[in-house]
VOGU-3710 file (C-alpha; in Angstrom, 3 decimals, decimal comma):
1> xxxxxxxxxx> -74,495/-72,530/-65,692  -77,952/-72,520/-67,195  -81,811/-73,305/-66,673  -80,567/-76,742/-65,490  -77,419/-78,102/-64,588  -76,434/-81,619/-66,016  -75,234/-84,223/-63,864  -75,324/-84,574/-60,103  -71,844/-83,427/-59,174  -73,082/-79,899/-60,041
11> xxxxxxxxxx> -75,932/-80,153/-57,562  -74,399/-81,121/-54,674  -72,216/-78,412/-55,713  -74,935/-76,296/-55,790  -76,011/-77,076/-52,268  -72,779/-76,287/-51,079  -72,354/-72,893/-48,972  -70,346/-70,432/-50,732  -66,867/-69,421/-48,968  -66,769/-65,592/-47,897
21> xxxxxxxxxx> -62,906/-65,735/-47,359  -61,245/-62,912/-50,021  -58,604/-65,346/-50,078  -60,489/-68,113/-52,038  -61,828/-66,076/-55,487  -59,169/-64,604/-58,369  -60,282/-61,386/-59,924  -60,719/-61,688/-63,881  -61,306/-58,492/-66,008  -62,938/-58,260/-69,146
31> xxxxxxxxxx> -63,999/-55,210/-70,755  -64,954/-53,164/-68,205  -66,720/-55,729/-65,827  -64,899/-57,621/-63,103  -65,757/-60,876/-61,677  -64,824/-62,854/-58,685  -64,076/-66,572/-59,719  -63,909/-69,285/-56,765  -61,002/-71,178/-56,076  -63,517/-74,778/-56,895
41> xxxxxxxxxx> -65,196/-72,813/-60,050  -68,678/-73,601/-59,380  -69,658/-71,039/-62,288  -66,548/-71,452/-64,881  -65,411/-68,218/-66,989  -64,830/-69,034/-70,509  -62,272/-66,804/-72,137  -63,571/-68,480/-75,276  -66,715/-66,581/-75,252  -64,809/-63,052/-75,346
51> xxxxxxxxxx> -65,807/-63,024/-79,011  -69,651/-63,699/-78,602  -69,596/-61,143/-75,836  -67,645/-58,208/-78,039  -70,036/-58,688/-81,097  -72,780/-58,529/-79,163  -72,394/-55,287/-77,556  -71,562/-54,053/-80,573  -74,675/-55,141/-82,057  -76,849/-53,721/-78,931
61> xxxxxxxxxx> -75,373/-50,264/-79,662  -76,274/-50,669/-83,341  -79,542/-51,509/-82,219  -80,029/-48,916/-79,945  -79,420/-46,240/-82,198  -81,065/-47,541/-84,922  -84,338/-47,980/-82,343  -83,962/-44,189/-81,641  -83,693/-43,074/-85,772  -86,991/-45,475/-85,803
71> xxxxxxxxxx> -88,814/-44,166/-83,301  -87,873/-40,249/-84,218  -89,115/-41,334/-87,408  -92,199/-42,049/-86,498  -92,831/-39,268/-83,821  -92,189/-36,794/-87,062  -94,677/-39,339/-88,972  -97,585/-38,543/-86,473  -97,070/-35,193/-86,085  -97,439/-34,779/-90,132
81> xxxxxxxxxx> -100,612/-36,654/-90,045  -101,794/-34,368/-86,991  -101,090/-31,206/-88,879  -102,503/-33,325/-92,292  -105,736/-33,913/-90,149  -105,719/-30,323/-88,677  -105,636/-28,357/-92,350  -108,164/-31,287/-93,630  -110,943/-30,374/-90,853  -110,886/-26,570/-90,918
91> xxxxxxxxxx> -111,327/-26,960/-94,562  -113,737/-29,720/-95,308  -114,969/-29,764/-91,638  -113,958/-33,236/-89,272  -112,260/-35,978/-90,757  -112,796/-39,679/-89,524  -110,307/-41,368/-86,631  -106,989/-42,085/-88,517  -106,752/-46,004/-87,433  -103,507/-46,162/-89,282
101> xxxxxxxxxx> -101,636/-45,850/-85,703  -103,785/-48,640/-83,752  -101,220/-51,569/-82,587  -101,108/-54,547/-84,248  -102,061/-53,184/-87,844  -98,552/-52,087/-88,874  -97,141/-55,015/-91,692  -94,330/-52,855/-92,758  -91,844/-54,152/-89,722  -92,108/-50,063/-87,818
111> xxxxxxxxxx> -91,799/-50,442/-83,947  -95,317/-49,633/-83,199  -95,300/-51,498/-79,779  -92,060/-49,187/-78,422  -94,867/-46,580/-77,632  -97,158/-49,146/-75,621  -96,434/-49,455/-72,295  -94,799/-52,669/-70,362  -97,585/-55,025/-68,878  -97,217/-55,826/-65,302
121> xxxxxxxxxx> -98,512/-58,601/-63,447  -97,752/-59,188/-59,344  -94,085/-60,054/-58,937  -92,766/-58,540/-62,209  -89,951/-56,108/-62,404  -90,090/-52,642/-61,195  -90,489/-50,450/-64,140  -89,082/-46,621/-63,729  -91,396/-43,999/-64,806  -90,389/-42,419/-68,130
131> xxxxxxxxxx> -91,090/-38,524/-67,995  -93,192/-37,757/-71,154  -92,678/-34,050/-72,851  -96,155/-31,951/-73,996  -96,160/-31,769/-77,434  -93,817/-34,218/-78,350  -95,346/-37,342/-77,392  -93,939/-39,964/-74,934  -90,558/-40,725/-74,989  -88,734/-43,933/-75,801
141> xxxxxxxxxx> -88,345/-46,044/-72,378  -84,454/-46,904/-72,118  -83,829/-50,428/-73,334  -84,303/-53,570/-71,481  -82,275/-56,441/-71,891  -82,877/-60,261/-70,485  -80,154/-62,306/-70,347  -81,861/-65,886/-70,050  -79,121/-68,076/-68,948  -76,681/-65,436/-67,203
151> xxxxxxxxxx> -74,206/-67,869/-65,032  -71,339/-65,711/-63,509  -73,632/-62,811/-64,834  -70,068/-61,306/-66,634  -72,124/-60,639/-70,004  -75,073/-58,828/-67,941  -72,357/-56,574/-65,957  -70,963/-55,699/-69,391  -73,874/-54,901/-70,922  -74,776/-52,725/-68,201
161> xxxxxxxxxx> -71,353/-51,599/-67,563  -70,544/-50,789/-71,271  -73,536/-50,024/-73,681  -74,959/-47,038/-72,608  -78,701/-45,883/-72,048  -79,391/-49,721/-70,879  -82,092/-49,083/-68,552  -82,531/-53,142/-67,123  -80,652/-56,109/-67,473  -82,303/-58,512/-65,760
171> xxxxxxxxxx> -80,094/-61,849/-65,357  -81,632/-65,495/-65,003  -80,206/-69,106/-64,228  -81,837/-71,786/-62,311  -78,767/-73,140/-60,376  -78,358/-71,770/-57,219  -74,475/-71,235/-56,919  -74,243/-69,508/-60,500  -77,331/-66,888/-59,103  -75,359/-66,755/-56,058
181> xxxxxxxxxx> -72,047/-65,869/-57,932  -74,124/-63,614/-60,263  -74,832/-61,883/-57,279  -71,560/-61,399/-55,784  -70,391/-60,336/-59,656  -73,034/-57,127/-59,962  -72,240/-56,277/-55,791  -68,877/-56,176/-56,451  -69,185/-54,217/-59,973  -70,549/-51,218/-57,783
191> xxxxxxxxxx> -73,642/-49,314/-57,333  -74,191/-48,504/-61,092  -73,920/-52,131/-61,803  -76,427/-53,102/-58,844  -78,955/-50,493/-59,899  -79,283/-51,704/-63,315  -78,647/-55,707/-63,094  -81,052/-57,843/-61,347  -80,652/-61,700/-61,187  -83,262/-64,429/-60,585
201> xxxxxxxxxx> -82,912/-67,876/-59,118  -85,945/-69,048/-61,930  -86,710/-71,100/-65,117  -86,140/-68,759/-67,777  -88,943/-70,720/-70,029  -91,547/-69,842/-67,484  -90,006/-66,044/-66,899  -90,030/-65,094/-70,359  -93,226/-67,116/-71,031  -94,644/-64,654/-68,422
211> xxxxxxxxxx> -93,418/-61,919/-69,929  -94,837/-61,489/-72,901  -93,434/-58,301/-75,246  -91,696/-56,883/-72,331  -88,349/-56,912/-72,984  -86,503/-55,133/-75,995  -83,254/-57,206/-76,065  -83,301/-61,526/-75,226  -80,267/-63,618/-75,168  -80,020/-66,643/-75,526
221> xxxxxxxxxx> -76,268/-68,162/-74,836  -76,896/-71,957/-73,955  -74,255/-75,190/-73,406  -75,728/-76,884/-76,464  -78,736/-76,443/-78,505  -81,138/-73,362/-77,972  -84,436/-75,274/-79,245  -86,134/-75,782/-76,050  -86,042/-71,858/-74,715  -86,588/-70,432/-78,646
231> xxxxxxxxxx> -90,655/-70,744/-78,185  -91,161/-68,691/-75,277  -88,371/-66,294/-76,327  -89,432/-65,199/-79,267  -92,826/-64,295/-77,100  -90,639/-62,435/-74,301  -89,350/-59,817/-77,550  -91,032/-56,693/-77,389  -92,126/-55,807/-80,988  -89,377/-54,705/-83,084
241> xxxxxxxxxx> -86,643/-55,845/-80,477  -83,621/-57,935/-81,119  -83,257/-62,091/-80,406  -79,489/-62,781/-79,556  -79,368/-66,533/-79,957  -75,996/-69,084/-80,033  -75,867/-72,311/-80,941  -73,090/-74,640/-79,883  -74,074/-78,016/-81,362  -72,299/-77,809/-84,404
251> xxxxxxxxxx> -71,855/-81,603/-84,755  -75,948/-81,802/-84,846  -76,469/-78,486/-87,097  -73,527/-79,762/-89,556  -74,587/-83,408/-90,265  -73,486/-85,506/-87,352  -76,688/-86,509/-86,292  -79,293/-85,799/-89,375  -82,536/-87,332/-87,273  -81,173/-85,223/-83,918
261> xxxxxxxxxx> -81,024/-82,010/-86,025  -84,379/-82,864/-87,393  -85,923/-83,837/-84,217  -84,744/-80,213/-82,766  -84,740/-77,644/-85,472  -87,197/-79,283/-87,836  -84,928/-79,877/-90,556  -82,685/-82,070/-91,839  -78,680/-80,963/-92,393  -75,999/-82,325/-95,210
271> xxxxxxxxxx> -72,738/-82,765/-95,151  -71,022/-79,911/-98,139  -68,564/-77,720/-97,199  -71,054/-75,129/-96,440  -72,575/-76,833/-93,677  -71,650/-73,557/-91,349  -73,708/-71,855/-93,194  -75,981/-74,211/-93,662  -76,038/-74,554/-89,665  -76,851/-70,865/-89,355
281> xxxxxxxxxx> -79,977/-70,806/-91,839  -81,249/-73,970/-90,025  -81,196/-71,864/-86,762  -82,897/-69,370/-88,717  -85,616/-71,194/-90,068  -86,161/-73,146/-86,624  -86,774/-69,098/-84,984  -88,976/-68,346/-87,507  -90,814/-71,150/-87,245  -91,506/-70,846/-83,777
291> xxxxxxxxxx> -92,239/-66,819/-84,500  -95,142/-67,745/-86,857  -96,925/-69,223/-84,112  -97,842/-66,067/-82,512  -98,150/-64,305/-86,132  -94,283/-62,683/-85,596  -91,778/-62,953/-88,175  -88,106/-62,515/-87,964  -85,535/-60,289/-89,854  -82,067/-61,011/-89,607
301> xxxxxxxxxx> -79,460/-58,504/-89,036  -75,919/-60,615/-88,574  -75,831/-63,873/-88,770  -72,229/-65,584/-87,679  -70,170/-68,504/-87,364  -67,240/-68,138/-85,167  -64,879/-70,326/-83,411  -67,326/-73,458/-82,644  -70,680/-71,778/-82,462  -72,889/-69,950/-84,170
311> xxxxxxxxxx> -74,675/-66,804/-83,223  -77,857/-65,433/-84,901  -79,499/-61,720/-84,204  -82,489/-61,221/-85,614  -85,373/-58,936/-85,063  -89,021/-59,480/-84,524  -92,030/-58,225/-85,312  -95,806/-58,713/-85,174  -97,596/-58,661/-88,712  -100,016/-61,586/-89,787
321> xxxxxxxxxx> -100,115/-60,174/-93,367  -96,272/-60,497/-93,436  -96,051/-63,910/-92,091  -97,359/-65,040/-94,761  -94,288/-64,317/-96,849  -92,545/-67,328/-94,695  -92,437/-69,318/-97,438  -90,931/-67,306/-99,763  -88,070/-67,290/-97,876  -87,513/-70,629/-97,002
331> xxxxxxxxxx> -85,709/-74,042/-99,745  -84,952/-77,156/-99,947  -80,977/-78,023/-100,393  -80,528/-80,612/-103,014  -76,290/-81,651/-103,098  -75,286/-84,346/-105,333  -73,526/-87,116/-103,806  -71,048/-87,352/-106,583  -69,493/-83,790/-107,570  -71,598/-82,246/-104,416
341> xxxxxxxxxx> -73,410/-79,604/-106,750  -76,225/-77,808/-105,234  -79,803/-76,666/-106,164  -82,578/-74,838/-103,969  -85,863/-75,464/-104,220  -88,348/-72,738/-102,508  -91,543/-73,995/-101,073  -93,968/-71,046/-102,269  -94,184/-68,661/-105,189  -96,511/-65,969/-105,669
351> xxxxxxxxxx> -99,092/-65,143/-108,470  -100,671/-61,171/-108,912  -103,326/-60,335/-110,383  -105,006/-57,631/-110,115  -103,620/-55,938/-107,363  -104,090/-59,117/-105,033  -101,531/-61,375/-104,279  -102,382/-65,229/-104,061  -99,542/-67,660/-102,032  -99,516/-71,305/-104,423
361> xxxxxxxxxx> -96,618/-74,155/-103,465  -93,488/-73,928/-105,279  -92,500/-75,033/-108,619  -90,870/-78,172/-108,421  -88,421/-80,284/-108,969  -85,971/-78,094/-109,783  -83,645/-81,376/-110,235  -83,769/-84,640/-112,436  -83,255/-87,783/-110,774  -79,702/-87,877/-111,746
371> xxxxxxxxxx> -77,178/-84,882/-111,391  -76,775/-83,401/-114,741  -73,295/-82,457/-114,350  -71,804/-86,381/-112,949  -75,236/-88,761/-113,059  -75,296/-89,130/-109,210  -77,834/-89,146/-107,126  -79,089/-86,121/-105,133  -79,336/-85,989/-101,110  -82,336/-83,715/-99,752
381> xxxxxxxxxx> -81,809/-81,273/-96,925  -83,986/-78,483/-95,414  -86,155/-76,611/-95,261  -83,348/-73,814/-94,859  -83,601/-70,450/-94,633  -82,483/-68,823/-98,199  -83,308/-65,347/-97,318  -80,096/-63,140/-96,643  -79,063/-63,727/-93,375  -77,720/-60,057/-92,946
391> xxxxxxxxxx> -78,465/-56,881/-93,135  -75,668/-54,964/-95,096  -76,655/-51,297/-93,280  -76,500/-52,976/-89,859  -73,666/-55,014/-90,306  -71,636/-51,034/-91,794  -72,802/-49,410/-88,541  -71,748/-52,072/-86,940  -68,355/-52,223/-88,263  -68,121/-48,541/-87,845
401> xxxxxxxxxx> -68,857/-48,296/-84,021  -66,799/-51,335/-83,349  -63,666/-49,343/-85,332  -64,896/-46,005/-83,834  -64,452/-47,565/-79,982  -61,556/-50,214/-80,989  -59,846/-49,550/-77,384  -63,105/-51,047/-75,690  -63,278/-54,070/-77,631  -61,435/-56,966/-75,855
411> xxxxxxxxxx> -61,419/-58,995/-78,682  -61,340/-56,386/-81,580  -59,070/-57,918/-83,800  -61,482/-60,752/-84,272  -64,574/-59,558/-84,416  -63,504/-56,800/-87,151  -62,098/-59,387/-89,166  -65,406/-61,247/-89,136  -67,400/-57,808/-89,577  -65,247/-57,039/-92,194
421> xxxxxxxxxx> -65,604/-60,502/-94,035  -69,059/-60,181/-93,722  -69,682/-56,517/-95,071  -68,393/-58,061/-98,439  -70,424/-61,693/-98,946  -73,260/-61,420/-101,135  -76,410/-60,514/-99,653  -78,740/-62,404/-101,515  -76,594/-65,623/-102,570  -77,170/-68,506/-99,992
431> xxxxxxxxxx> -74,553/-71,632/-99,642  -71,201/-71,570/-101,230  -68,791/-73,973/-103,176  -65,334/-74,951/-102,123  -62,560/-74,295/-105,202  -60,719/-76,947/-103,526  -63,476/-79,085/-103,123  -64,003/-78,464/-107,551  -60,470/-79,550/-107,844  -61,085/-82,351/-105,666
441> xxxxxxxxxx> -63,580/-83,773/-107,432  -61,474/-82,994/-110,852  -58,360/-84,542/-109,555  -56,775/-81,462/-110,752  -54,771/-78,570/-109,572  -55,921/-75,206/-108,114  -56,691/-71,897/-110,133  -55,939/-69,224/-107,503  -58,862/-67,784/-106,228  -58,066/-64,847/-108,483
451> xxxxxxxxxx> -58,324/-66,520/-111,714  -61,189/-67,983/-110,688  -63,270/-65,368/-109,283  -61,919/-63,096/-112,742  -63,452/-65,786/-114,628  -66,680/-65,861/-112,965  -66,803/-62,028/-113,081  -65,842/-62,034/-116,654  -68,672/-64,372/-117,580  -71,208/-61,853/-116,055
461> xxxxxxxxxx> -71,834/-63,573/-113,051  -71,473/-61,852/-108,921  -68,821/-63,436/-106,783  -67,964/-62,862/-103,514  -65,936/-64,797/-100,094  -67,734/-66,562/-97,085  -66,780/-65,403/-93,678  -67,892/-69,108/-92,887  -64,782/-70,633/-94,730  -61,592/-69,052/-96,375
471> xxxxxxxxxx> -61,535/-71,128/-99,337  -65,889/-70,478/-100,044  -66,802/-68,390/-102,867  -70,450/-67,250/-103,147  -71,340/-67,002/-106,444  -74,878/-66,165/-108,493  -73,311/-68,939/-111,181  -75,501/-71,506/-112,211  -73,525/-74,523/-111,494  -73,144/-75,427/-115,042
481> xxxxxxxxxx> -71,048/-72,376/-115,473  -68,942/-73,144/-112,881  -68,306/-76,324/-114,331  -67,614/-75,144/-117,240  -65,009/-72,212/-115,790  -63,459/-75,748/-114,544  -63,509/-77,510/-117,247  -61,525/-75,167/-119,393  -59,233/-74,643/-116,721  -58,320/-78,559/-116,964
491> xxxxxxxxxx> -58,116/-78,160/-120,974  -54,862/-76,413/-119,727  -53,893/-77,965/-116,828  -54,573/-81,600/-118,258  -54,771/-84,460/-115,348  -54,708/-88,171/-115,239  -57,094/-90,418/-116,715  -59,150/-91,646/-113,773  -61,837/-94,616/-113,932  -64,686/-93,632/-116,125
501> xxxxxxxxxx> -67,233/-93,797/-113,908  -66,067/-91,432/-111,546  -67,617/-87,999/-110,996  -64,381/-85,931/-112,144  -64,397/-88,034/-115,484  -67,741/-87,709/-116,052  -67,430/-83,944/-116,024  -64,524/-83,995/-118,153  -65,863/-86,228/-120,802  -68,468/-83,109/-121,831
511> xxxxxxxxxx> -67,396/-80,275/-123,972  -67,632/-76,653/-122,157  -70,663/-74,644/-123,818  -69,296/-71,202/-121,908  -65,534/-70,361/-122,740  -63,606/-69,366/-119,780  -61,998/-65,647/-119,790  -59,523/-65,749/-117,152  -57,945/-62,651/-117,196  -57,595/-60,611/-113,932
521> xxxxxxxxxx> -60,827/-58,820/-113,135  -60,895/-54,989/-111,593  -62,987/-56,745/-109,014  -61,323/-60,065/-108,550  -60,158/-58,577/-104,801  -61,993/-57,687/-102,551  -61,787/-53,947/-100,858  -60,336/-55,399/-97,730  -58,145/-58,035/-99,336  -56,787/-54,914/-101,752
531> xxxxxxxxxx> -55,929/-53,058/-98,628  -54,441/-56,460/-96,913  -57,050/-56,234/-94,300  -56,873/-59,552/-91,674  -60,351/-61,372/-92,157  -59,357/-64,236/-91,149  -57,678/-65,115/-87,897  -55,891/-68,033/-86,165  -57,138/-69,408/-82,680  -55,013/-66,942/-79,953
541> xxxxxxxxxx> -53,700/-70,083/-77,902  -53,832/-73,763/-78,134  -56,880/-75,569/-77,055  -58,924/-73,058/-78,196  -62,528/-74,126/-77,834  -65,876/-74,903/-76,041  -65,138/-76,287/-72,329  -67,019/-79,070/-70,919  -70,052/-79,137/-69,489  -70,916/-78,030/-66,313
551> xxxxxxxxxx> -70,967/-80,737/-63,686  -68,852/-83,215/-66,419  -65,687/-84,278/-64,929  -62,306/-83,456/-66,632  -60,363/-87,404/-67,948  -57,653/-88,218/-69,774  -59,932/-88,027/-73,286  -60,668/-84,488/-72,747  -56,383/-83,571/-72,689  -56,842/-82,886/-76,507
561> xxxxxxxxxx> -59,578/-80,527/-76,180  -58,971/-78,912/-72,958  -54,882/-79,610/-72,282  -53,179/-81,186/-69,513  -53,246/-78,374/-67,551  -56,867/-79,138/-66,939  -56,324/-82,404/-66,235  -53,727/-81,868/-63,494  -56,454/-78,722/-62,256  -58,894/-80,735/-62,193
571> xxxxxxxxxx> -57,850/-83,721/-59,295  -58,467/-80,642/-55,751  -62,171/-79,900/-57,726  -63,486/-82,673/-58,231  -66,189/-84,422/-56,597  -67,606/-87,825/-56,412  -64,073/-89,134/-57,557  -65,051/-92,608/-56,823  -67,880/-92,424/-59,198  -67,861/-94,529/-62,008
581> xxxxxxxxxx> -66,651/-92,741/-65,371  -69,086/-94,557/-67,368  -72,143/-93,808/-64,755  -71,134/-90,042/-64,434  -70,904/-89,903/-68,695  -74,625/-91,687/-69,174  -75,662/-88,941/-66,186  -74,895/-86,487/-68,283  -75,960/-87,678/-71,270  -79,656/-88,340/-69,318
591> xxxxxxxx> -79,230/-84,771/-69,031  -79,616/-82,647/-72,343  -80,610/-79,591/-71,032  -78,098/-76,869/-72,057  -76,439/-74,737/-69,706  -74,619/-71,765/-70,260  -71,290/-71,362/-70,475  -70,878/-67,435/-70,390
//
């Protein structure tokens, strides 16, 4: 369930009274939160999600210890200045008031607004006192987490359940049966759980709109796209918190629907092989963008695309001098239609001169009108965001606490794989090419993907994998080089004449300026594929995959996605059976408004 439920079968649903007979719910465990699931499954559990769930308490741990080395930090940073000021004015007399510690002048991304207190207005959340120690300063309030679109409330009862020194979760969804189920979840959890979980029957636009700063933890977990709750969450943040934020609409995000994506995100997808990725920086660019409006600014920590969604967590903080580095950090994709090379174009540059730094538009184009490698034409997509999308200090802790606590990771195996995939891509390189895609275009066969990354390596050049795609290599190449690497390969592995106007021949016709080395490189592996570490992983069961959405009816078209089983469970649930198919699919598609599917 979400903000709003889609399609009418759901209400009426919804207006239904719940059943208190025992007899009617099934206990499911996961992690160390159990919830009661009703016979008719008003608020459906999706085993799916175990994944987003696991990597995102490992991330709040991360971020809760990191929050404490930050705010220690700067505790010891005041009390330097104090005894600074102190030695200044019994030698030179009284100094003038240090404004360096007044909110909203920090620009260097430091948690100044951990120290100001929560604003409350009539009807907000009960805040606990925090004790404060003489001497010391006030101490760091425990964290408080709002889950926006909570459902069952599972992923609120772990969070309180599982990460410790949560001080609030507070749990929102504006369907009546999933608050009412929420409810029953955090009763039945037990009196830890009900002290610290709290769920609203509300819009979780208005709440967090409402809410301004006040929470140090949002997420975001919608059916669909995130777009319309992203403005008045990135307002609900508390300065230097954490934005948890999934996507699900990968057919938008990777090229499906180009004027959708555009019409949602503000920017314009293509179809390459890196359109995962390319998915995740749009999301990226789309938060920032609505950040900027209220002079915040986002900086990523993980960034990841798993199963069929993708899942950003960024941080955000309050700085108009740094917003206005945006720019900097944001390109324009141009792929050629033919061989599907790829060039970046960054809106802004920089000049300096003395000591002042002036913001002019980008150099441009950074492409002819024809490819230089094939003499296609280029598609334009973007504004992405070309900035790394990690953080490689983050993403070691959190590797290490997720290995460190393995037995309380449901889905461990995966999300290590994906951590460990990550900790190895190249920080700073955005996009990726496919070697099979090269060959493709060729019409040749493979190098392995050790005699090609050797020969990158061994022409000076950074390579690395893509936990987006097994067969991506992220490379600091220009794509000239690569072409070239390819070319030389094909000098001995000769193909097939193909048509001359063709990409591959095209390619082939020029003589390689760079001469291939490809001897096997120290680095060539990777430190987890050396040690045969899994990084990637199959689906665990057939069918594997997003469920429908709530208030949709299961038919025979949705057997491939979902399995018969559903279709056969589906006939003692269902209401409105003499509904029209076609009137109950346009309800639904009347109906965009995500809902959760936690």
């Amino acid at each position: 369930m979400g903000d709003e439920v889609g399609g009418d079968d759901m209400k009426q649903k919804s207006n239904k009274t719940m059943s208190t007979d025992p007899n009617d719910y099934t206990i499911i465990k996961e992690g160390e939160a159990e919830i009661l699931m009703h016979a008719n499954n008003e608020v459906f559990y999706n085993k799916t999600q175990v994944n987003n769930r696991d990597i995102s308490i490992a991330v709040l741990r991360t971020f809760i210890s990191k929050r404490k080395e930050e705010h220690e930090a700067m505790l010891n940073k005041k009390t330097k200045k104090v005894q600074k000021a102190s030695s200044g004015e019994a030698s030179n007399g009284p100094l003038p008031e240090d404004k360096t510690t007044h909110h909203g002048e920090k620009s260097n991304g430091e948690c100044e607004e951990h120290l100001e207190p929560f604003r409350s207005e009539p009807g907000d959340l009960s805040e606990k006192p925090i004790k404060t120690t003489e001497g010391k300063g006030r101490e760091l309030k425990p964290t408080r987490v709002l889950e926006a679109l909570a459902a069952s409330g599972l992923r609120s009862i772990r969070y309180a359940r599982e990460v410790e020194e949560i001080g609030q979760v507070v749990a929102l969804d504006n369907d009546k049966a999933s608050v009412e189920a929420c409810r029953r979840n955090i009763k039945f959890n037990g009196s830890v759980t009900s002290a610290k979980v709290e769920s609203h029957l509300t819009d979780a636009r208005l709440f967090m709109i409402s809410h301004q700063k006040e929470f140090d933890v949002v997420d975001l977990d919608p059916y669909g796209s995130p777009s319309v709750f992203l403005d008045s969450a990135v307002q609900s943040v508390a300065d230097g918190g954490i934005l948890m934020c999934t996507a699900t609409d990968m057919a938008v995000l990777c090229g499906g629907n180009g004027e959708v994506c555009y019409s949602k995100y503000g920017s314009y997808p293509l179809r390459g092989k890196y359109c995962h990725e390319m998915a995740l920086r749009i999301l990226l660019a789309c938060i920032e963008s609505h950040a900027n409006r209220y002079k915040r600014y986002i900086v990523p920590v993980l960034s990841v695309q798993m199963d069929f969604y993708v899942r950003v967590f960024v941080r955000v903080f309050t700085s108009a001098s740094e917003m206005k580095n945006t720019p900097l950090k944001l390109s324009y994709v141009y792929q050629c239609i033919g061989c599907d090379s790829f060039h970046l174009q960054c809106l802004a540059r920089t000049v300096t001169k003395n000591n002042s730094v002036r913001y002019l538009p980008g150099f441009g184009p950074v492409v002819p009108q024809e490819c230089s490698d094939c003499g296609k034409k280029f598609n334009m997509g973007g504004p992405i965001w070309s900035a790394p999308i990690h953080d490689q200090e983050w993403v070691t802790s959190i590797l290490a606490n997720v290995r460190s606590l393995k037995e309380r990771y449901p889905a461990y195996d995966r999300i290590s794989a994906v951590l460990t995939t990550v900790s190895e891509e190249l920080p700073d390189v955005p996009l990726f090419v496919s070697l099979h895609n090269l060959c493709a275009t060729l019409k040749c066969t493979s190098p392995s993907a050790v005699m090609f990354r050797s020969a990158v390596i061994n022409a000076g050049y950074r390579i690395s994998g893509s936990h987006v795609n097994p067969l991506g290599l992220k490379s600091d190449a220009p794509m000239d080089v690569i072409w070239d690497i390819m070319r030389c390969w094909v000098k001995n592995h000769p193909v097939k004449a193909q048509p001359p106007d063709q990409s591959g021949s095209v390619i082939l016709a020029k003589e390689p300026t760079l001469q291939a080395n490809f001897a096997r490189a120290v680095a060539s592996l990777s430190k987890a594929q050396a040690k045969k570490v899994a990084r990637f992983l199959p689906n665990p069961e057939r069918h594997w995959g997003p469920k429908l959405r709530a208030g949709r009816q299961v038919t025979s078209k949705h057997v491939s996605l979902l399995g018969p089983r559903a279709l056969n469970g589906s006939s003692n649930n269902q209401e409105g059976g003499d509904e029209p198919e076609s009137k109950r699919q346009k309800t639904d598609e009347d109906d965009p408004t995500p809902t959760s599917e936690s």
